[in-house]
C-alpha positions in Angstrom: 81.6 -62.8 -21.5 85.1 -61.5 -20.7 85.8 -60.4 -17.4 85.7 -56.4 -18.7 82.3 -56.6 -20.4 81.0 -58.5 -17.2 82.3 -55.5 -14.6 80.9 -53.1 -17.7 77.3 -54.8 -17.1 78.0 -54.8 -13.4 78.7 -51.2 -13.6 75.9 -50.2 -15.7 73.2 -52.3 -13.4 74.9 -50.0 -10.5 74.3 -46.6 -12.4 70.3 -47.6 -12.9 70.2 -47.8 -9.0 71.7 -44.5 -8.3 69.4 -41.5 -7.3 69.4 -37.7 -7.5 66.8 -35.2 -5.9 66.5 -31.9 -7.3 64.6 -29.0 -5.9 62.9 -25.6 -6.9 61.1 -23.0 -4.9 63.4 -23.2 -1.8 62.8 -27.0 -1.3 59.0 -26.8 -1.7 59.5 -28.9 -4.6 61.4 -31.8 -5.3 61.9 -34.5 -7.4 63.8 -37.6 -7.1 65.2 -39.5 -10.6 67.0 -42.6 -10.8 70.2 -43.6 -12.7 67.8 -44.4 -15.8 66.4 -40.4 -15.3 63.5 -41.6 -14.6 60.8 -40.4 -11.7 61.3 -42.1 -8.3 59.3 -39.9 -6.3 57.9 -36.2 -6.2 57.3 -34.0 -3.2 55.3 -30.9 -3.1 55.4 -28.6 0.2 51.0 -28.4 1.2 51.3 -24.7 1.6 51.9 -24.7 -2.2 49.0 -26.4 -3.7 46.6 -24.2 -4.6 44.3 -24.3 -7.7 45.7 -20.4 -8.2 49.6 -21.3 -8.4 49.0 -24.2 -10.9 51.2 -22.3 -13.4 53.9 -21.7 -10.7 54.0 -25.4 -9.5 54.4 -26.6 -13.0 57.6 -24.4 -13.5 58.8 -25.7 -10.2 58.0 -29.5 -10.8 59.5 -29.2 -14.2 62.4 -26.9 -12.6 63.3 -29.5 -10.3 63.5 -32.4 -12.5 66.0 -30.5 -14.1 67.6 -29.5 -11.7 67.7 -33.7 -10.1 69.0 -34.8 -14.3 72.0 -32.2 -14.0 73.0 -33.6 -10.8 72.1 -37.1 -11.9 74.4 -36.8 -14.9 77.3 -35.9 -12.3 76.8 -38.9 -10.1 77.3 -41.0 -13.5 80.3 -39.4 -14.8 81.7 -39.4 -11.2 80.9 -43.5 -10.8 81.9 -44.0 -14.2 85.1 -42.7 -13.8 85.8 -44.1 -10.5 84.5 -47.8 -11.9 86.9 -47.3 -14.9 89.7 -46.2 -12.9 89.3 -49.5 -11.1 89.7 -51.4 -14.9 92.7 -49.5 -15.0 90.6 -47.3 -18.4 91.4 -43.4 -18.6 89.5 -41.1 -20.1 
């Protein structure tokens, strides 16, 4: 493996280990994804759960997942760029 596909798999190994937490409902939700978008941990505020709000907590689970993969798909393009930057690549 040359030296560029090596720092390539290097680089992509450091992207799974990244994180983003996202949030709805003033912080009584949030959701924490890793590079891989995948579901690292959840946190739900106590004074939310209640068998009456079940509609509202699923909006604000599924609200801030998104809200973690937005911001998780910035923290890639930002390391990417920076990693590639160090190869000497441009966009």
């Amino acid at each position: 493996m040359g030296t560029i596909e090596a720092q390539m798999k290097t680089i992509k190994e450091q992207l799974a280990k990244l994180t983003a937490t996202g949030s709805a409902g003033a912080g009584m939700v949030e959701v924490t994804i890793n590079g891989e978008y995948q579901v690292v941990s959840v946190n739900i505020a106590e004074i939310i759960i209640d068998k009456n709000e079940k509609d509202m907590l699923q909006v604000m689970i599924a609200s801030a997942f998104n809200d973690a993969s937005a911001k998780m798909k910035t923290n890639i393009e930002d390391y990417t760029k920076r990693e590639a930057a160090k190869l000497g690549i441009t966009p």
